[in-house]
PDB file of the backbone (N, CA, C, O) and the ligand in Angstrom, with CONECT records:
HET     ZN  A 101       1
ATOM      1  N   UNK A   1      32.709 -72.116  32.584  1.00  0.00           N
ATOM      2  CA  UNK A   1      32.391 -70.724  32.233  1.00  0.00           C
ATOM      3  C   UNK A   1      32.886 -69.779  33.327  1.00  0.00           C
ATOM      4  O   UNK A   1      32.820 -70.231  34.470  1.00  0.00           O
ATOM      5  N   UNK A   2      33.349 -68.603  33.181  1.00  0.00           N
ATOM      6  CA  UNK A   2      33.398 -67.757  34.099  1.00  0.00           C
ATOM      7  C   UNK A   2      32.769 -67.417  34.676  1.00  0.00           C
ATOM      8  O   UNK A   2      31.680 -67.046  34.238  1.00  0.00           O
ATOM      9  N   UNK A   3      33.117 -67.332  36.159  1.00  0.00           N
ATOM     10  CA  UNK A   3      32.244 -67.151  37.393  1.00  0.00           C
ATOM     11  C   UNK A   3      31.644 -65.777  37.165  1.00  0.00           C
ATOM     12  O   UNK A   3      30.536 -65.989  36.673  1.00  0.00           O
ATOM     13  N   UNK A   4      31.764 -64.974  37.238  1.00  0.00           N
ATOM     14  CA  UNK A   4      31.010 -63.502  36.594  1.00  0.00           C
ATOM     15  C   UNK A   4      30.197 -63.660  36.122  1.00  0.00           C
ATOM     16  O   UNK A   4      29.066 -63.373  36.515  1.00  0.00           O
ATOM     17  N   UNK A   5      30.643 -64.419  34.629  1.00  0.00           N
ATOM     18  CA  UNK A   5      29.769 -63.993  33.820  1.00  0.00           C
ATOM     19  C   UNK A   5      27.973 -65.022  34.111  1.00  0.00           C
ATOM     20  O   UNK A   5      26.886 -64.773  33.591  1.00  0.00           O
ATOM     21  N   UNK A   6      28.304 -66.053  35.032  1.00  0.00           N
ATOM     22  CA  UNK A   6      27.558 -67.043  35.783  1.00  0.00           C
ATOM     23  C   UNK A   6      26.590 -66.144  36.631  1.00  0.00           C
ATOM     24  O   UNK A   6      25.414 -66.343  36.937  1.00  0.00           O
ATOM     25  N   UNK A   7      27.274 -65.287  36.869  1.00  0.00           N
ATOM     26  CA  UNK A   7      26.589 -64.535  38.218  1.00  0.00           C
ATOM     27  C   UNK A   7      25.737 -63.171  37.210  1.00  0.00           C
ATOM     28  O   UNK A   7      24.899 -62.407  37.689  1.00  0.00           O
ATOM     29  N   UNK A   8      26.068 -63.158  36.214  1.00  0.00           N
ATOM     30  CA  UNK A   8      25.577 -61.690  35.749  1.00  0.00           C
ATOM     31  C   UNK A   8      24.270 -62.700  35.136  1.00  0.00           C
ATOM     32  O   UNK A   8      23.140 -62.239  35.299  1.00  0.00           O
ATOM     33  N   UNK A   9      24.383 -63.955  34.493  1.00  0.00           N
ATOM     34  CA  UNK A   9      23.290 -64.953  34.119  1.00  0.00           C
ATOM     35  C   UNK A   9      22.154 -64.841  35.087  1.00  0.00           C
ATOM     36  O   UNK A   9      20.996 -64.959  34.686  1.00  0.00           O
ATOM     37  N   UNK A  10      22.424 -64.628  36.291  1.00  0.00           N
ATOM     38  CA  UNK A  10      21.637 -65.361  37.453  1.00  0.00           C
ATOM     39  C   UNK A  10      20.575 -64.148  37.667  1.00  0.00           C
ATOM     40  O   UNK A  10      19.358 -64.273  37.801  1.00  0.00           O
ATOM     41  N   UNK A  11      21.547 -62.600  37.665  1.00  0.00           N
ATOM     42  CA  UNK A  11      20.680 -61.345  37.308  1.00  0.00           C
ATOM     43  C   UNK A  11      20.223 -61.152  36.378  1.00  0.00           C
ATOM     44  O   UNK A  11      19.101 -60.647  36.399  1.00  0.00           O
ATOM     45  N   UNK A  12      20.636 -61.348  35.547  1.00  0.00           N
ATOM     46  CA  UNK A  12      19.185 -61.182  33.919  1.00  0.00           C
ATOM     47  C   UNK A  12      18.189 -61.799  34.347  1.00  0.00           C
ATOM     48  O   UNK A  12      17.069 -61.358  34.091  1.00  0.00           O
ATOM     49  N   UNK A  13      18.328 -62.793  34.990  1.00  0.00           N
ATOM     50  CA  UNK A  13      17.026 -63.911  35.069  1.00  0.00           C
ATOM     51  C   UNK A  13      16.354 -63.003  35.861  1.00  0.00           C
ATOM     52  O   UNK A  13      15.288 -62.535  35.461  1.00  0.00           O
ATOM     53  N   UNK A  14      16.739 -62.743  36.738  1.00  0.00           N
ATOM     54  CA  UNK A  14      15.833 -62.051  38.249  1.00  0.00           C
ATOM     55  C   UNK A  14      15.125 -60.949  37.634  1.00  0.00           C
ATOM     56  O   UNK A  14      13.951 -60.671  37.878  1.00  0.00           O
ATOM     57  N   UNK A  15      15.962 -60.262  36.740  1.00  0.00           N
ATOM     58  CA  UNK A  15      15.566 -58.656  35.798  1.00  0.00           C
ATOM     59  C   UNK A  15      14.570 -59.242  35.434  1.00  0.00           C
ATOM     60  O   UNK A  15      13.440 -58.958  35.831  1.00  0.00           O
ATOM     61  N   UNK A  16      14.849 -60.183  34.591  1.00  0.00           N
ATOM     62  CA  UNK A  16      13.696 -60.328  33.092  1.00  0.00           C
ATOM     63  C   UNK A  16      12.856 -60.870  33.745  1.00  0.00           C
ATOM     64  O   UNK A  16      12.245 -61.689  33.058  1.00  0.00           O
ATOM     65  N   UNK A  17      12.273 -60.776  35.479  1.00  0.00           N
ATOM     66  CA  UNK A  17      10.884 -61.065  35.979  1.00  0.00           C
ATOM     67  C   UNK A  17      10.491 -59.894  36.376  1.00  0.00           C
ATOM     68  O   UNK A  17       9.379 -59.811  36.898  1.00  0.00           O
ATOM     69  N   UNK A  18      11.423 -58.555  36.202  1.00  0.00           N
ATOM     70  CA  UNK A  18      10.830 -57.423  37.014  1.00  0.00           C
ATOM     71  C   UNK A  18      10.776 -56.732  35.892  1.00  0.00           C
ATOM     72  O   UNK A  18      11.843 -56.239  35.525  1.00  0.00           O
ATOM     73  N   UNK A  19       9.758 -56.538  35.185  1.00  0.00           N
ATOM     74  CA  UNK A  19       9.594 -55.679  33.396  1.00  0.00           C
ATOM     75  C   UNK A  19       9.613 -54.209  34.121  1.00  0.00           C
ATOM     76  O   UNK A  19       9.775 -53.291  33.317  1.00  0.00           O
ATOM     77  N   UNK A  20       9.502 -53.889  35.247  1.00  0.00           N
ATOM     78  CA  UNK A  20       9.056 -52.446  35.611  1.00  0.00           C
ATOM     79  C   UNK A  20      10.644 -51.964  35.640  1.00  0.00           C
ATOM     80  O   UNK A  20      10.669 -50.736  35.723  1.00  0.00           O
ATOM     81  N   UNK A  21      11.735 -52.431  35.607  1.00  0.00           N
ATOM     82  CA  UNK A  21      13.029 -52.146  35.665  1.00  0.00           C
ATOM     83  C   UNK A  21      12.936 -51.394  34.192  1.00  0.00           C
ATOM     84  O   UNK A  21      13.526 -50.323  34.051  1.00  0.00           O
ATOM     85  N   UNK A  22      12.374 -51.827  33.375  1.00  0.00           N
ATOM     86  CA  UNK A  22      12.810 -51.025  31.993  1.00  0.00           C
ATOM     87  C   UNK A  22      12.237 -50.144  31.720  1.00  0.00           C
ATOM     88  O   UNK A  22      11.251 -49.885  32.411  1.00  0.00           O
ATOM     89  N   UNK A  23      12.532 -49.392  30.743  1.00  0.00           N
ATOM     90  CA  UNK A  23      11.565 -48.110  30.425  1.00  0.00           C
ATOM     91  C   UNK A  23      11.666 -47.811  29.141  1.00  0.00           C
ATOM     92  O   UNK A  23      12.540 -46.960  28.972  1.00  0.00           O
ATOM     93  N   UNK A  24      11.129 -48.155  28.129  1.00  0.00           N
ATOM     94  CA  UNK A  24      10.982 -48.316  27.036  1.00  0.00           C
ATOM     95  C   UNK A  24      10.643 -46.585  26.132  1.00  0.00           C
ATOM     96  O   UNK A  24       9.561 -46.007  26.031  1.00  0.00           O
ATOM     97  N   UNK A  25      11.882 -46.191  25.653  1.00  0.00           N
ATOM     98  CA  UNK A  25      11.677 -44.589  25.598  1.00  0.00           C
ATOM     99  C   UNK A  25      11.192 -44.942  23.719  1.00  0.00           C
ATOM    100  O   UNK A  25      10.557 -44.035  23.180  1.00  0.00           O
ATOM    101  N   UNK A  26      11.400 -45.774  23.151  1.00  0.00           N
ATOM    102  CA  UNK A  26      10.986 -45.376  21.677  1.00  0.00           C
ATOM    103  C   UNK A  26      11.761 -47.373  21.022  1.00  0.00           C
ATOM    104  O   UNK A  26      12.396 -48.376  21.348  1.00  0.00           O
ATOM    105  N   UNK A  27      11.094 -46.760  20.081  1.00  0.00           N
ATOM    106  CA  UNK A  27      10.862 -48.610  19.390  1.00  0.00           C
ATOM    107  C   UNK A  27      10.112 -48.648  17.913  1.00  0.00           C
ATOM    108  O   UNK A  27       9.216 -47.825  17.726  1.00  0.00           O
ATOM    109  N   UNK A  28      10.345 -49.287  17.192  1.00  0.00           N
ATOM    110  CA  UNK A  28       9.829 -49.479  15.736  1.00  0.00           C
ATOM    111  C   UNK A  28       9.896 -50.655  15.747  1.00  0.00           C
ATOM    112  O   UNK A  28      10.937 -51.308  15.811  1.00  0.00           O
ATOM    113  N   UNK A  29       8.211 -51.290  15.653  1.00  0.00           N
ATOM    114  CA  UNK A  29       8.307 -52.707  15.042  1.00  0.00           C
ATOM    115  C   UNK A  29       7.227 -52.859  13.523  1.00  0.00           C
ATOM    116  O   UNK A  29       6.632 -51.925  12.986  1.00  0.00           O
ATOM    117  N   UNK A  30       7.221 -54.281  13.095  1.00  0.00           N
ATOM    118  CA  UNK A  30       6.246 -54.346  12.382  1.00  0.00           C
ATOM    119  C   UNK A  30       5.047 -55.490  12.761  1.00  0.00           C
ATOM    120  O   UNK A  30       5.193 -56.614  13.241  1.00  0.00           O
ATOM    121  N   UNK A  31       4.006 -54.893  12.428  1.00  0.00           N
ATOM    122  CA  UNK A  31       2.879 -55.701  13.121  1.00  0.00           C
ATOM    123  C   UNK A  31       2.139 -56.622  12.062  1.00  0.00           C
ATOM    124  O   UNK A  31       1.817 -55.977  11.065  1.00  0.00           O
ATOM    125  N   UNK A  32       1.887 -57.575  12.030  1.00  0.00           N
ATOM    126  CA  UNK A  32       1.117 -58.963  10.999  1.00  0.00           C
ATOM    127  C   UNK A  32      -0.155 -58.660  11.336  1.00  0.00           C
ATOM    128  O   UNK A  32      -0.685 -59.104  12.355  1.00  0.00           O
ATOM    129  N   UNK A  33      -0.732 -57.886  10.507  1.00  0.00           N
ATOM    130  CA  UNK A  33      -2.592 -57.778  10.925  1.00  0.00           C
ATOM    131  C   UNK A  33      -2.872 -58.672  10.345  1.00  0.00           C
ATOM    132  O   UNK A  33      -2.042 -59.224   9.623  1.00  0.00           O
ATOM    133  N   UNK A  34      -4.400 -59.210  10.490  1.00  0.00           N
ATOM    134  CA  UNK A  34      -4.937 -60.336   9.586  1.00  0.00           C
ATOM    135  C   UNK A  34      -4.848 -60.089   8.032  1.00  0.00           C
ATOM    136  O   UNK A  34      -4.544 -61.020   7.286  1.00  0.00           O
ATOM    137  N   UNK A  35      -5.120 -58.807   7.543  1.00  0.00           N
ATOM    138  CA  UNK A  35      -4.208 -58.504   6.279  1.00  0.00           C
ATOM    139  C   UNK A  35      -3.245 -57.916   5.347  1.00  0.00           C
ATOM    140  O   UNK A  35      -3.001 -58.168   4.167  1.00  0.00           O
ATOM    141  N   UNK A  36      -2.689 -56.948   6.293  1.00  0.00           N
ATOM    142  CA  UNK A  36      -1.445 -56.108   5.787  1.00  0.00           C
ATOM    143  C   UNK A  36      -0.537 -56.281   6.949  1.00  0.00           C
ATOM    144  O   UNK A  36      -0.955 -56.658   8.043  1.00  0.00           O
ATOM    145  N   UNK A  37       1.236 -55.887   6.602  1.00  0.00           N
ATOM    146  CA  UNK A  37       1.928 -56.236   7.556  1.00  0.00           C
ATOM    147  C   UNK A  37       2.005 -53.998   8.347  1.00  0.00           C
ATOM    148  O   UNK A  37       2.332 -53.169   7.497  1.00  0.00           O
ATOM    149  N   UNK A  38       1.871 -53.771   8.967  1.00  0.00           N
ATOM    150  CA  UNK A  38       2.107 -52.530   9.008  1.00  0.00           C
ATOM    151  C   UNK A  38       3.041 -51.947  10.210  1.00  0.00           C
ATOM    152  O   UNK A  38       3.003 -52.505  11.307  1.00  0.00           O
ATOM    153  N   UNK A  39       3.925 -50.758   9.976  1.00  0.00           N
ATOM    154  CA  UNK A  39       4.708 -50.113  10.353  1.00  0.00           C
ATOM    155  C   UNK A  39       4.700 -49.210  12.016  1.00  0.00           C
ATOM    156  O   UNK A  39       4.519 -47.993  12.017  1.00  0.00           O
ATOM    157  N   UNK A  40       4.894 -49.909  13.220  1.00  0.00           N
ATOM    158  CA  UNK A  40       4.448 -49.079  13.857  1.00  0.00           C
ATOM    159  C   UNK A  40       5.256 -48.549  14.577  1.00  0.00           C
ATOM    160  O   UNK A  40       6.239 -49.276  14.717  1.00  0.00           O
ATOM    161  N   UNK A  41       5.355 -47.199  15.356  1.00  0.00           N
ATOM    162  CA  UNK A  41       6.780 -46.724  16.442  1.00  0.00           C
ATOM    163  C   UNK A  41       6.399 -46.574  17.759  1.00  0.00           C
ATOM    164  O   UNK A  41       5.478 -47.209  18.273  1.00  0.00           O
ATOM    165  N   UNK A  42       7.106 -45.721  18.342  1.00  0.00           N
ATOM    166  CA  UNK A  42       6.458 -45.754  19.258  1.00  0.00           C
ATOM    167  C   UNK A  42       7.651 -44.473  19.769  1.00  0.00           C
ATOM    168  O   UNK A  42       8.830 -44.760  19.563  1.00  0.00           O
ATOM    169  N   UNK A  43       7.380 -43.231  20.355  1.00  0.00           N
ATOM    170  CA  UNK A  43       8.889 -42.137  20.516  1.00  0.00           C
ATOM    171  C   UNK A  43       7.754 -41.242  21.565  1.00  0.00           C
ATOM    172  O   UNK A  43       6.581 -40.940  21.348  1.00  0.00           O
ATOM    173  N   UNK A  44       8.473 -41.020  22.550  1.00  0.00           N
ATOM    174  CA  UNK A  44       8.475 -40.249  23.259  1.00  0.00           C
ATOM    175  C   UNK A  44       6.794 -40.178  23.596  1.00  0.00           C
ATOM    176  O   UNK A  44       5.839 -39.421  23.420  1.00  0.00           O
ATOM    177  N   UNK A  45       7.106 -41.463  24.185  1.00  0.00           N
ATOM    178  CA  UNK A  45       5.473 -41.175  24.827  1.00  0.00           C
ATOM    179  C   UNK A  45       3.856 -41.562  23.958  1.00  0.00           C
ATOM    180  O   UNK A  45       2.753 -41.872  24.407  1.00  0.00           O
ATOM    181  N   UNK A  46       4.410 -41.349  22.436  1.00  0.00           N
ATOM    182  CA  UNK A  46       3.612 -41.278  21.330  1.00  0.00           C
ATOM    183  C   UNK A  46       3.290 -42.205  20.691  1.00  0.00           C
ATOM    184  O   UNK A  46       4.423 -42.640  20.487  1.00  0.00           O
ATOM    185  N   UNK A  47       2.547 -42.996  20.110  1.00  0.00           N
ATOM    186  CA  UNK A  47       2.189 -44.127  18.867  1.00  0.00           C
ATOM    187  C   UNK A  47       1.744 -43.580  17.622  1.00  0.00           C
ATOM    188  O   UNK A  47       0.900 -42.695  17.484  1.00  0.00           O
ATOM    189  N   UNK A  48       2.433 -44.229  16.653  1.00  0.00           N
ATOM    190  CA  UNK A  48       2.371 -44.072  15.329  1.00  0.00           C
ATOM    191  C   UNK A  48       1.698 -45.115  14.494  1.00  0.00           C
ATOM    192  O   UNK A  48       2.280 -46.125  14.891  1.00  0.00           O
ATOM    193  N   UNK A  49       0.866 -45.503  13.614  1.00  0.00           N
ATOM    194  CA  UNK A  49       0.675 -46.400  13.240  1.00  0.00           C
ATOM    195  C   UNK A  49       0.501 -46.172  11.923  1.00  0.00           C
ATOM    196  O   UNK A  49      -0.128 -45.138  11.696  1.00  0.00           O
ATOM    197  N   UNK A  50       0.858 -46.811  10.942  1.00  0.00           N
ATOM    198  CA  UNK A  50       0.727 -46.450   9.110  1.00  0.00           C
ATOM    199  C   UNK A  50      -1.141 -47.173   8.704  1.00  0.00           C
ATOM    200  O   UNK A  50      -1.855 -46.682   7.831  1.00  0.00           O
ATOM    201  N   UNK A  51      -1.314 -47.684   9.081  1.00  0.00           N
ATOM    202  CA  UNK A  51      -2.978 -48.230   9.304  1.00  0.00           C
ATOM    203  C   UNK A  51      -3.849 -47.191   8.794  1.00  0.00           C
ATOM    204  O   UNK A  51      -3.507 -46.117   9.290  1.00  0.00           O
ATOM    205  N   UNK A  52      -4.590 -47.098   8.202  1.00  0.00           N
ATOM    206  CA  UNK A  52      -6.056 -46.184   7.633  1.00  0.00           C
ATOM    207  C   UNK A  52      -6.267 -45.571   8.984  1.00  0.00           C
ATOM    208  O   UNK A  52      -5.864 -44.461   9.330  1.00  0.00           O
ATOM    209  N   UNK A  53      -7.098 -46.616   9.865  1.00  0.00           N
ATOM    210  CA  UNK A  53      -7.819 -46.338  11.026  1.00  0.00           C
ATOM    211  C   UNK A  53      -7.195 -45.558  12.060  1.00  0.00           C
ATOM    212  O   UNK A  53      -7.933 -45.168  12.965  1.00  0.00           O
ATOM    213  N   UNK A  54      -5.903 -45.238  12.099  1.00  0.00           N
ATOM    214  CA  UNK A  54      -5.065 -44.660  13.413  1.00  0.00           C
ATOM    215  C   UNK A  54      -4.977 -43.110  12.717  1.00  0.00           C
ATOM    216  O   UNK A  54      -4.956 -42.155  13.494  1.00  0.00           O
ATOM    217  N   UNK A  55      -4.927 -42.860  11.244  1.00  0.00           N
ATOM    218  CA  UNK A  55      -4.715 -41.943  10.787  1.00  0.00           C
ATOM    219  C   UNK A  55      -5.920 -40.982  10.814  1.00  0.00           C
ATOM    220  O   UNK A  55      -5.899 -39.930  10.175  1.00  0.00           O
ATOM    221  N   UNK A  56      -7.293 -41.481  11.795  1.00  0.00           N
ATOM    222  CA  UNK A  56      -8.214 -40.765  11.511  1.00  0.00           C
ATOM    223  C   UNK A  56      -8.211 -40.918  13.499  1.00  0.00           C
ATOM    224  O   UNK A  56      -8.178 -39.919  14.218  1.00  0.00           O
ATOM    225  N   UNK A  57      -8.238 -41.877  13.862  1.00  0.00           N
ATOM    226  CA  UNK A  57      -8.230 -41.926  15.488  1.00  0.00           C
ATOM    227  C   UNK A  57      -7.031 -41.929  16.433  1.00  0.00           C
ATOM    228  O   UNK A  57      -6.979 -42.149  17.643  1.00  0.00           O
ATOM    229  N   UNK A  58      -6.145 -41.644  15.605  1.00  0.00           N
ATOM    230  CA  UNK A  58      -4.579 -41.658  16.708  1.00  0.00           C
ATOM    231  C   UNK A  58      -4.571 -43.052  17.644  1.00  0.00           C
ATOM    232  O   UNK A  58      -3.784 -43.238  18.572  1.00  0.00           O
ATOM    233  N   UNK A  59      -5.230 -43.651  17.368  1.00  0.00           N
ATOM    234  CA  UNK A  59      -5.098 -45.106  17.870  1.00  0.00           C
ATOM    235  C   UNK A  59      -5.626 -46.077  17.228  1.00  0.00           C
ATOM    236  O   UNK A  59      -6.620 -45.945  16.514  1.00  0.00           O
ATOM    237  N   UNK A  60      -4.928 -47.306  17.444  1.00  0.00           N
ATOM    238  CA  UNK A  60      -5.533 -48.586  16.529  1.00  0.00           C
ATOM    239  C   UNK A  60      -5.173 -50.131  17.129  1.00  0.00           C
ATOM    240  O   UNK A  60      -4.175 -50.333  17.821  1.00  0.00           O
ATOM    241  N   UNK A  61      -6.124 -51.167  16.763  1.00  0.00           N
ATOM    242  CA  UNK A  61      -5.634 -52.148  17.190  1.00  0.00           C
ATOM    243  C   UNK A  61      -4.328 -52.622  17.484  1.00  0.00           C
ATOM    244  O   UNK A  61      -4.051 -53.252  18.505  1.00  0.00           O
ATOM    245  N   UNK A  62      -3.230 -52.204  16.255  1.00  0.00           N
ATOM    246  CA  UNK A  62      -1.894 -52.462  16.446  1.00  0.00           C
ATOM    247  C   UNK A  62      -0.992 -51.782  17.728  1.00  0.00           C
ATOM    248  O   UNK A  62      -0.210 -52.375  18.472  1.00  0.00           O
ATOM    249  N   UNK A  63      -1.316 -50.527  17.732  1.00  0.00           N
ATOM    250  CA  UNK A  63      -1.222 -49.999  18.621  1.00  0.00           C
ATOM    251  C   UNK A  63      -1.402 -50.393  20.235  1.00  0.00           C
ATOM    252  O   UNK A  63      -0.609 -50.603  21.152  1.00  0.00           O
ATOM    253  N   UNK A  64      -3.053 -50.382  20.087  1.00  0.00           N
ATOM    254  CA  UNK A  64      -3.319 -51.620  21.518  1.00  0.00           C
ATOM    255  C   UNK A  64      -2.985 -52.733  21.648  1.00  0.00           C
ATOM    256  O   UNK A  64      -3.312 -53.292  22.695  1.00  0.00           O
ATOM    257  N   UNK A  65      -2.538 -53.162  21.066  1.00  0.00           N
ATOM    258  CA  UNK A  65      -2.202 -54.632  21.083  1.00  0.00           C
ATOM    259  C   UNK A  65      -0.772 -54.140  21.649  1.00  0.00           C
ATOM    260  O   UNK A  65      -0.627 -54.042  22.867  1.00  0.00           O
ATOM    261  N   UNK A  66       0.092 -53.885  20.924  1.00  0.00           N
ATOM    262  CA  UNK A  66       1.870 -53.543  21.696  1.00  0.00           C
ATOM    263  C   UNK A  66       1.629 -52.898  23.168  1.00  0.00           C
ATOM    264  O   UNK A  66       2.312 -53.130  24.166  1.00  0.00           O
ATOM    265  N   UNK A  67       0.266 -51.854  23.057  1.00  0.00           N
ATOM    266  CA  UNK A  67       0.419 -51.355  24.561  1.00  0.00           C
ATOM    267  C   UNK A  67       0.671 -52.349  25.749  1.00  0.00           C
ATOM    268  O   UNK A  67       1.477 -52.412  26.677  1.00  0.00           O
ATOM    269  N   UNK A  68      -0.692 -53.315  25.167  1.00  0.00           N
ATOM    270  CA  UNK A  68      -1.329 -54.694  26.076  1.00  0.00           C
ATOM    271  C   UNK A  68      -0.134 -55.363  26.315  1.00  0.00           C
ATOM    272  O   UNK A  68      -0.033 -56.051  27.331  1.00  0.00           O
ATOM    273  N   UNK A  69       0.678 -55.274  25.621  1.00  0.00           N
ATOM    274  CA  UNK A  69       1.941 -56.863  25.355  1.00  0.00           C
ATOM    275  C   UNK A  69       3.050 -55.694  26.165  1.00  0.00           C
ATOM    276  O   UNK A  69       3.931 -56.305  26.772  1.00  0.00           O
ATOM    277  N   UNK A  70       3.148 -54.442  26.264  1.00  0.00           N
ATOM    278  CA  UNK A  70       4.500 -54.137  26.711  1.00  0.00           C
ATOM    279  C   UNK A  70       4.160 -53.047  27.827  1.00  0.00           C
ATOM    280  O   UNK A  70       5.023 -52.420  28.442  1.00  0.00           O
ATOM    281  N   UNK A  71       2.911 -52.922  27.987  1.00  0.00           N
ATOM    282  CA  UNK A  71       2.347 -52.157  29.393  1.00  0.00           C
ATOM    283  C   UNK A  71       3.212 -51.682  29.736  1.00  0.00           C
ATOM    284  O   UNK A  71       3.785 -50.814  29.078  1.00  0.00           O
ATOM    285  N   UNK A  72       3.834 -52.333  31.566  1.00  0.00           N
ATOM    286  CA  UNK A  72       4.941 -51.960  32.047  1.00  0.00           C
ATOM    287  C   UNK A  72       6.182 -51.527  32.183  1.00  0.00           C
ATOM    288  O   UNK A  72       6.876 -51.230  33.156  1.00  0.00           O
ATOM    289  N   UNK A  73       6.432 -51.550  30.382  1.00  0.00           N
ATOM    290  CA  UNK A  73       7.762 -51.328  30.011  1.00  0.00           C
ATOM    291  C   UNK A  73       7.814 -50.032  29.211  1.00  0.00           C
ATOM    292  O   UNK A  73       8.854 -49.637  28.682  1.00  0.00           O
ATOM    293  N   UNK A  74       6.586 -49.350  29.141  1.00  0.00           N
ATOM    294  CA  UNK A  74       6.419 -48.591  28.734  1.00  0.00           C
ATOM    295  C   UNK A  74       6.894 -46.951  29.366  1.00  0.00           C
ATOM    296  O   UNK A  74       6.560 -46.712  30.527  1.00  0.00           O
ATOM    297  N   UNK A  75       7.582 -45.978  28.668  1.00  0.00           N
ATOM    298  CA  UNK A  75       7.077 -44.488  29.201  1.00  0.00           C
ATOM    299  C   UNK A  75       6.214 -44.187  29.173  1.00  0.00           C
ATOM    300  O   UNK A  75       5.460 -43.965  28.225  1.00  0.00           O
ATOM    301  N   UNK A  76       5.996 -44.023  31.169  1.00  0.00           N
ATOM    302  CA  UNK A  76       4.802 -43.481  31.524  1.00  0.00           C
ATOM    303  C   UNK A  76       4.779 -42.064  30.935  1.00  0.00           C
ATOM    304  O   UNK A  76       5.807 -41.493  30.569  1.00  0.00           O
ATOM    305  N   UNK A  77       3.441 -41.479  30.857  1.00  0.00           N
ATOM    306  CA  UNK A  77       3.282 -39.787  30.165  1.00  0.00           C
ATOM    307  C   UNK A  77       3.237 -39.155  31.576  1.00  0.00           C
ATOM    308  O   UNK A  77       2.709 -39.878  32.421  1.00  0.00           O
ATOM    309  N   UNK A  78       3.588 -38.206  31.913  1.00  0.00           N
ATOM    310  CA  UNK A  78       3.401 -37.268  32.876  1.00  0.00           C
ATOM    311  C   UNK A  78       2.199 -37.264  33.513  1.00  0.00           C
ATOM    312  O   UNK A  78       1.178 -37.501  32.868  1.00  0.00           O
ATOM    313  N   UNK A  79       2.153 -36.987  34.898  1.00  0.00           N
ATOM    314  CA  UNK A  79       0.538 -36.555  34.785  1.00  0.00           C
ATOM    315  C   UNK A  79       0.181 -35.106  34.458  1.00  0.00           C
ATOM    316  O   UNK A  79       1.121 -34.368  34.754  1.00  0.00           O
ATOM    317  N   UNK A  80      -0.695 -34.560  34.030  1.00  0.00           N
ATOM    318  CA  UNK A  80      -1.232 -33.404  33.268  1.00  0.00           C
ATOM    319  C   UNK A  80      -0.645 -32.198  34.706  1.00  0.00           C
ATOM    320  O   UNK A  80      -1.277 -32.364  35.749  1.00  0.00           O
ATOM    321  N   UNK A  81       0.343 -31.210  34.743  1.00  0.00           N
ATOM    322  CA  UNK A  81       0.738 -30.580  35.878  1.00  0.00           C
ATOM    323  C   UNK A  81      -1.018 -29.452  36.411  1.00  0.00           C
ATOM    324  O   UNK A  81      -1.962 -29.113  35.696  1.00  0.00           O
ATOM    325  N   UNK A  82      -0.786 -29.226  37.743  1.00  0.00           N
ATOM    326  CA  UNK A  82      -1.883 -29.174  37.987  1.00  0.00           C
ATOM    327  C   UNK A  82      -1.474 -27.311  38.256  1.00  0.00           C
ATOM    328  O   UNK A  82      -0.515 -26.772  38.809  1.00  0.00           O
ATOM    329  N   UNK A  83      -2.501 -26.844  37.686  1.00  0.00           N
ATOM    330  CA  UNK A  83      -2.897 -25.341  37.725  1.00  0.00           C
ATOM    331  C   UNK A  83      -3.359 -24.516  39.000  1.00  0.00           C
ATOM    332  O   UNK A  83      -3.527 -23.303  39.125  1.00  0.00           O
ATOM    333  N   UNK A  84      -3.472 -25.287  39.674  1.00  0.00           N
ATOM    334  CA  UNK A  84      -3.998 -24.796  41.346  1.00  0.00           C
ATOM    335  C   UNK A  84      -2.810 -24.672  42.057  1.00  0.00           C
ATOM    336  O   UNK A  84      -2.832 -24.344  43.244  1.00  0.00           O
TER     337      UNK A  84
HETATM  338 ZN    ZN A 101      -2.620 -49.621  13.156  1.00  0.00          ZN2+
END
């Protein structure tokens, strides 16, 4: 195999232990609840979820669950700028 491309192997590996390298700006997956499969995104900071329950609380299991699983890879939100 080419030596390069050997060496670019050797850095993915090292990357794909440092998740804080990425920054995950937006994403659409689908989630397997125990009984519907449902639609979720994720853009600019924001979660979307097609779920009953998110449509009344802006958050939902599916939701927490991707947070839990992709934490670090996530866009951080700003902190709130301060008025003082
Ligand atoms: Zn949901």
């Amino acid at each position: 195999m080419d030596s390069s491309i050997i060496s670019k192997i050797e850095k993915a590996k090292q990357y794909s232990e440092q998740k804080d390298r990425v920054n995950i700006t937006s994403f659409a997956a689908t989630f397997q609840g125990n009984h519907n499969q449902y639609d979720v995104h994720f853009e600019n900071g924001a979660w979307r979820c097609e779920c009953r329950f998110f449509v009344t609380k802006k958050v939902c299991s599916h939701t927490m669950a991707l947070q839990r699983i992709l934490d670090e890879m996530l866009t951080r939100q700003p902190e709130p700028a301060s008025t003082s």
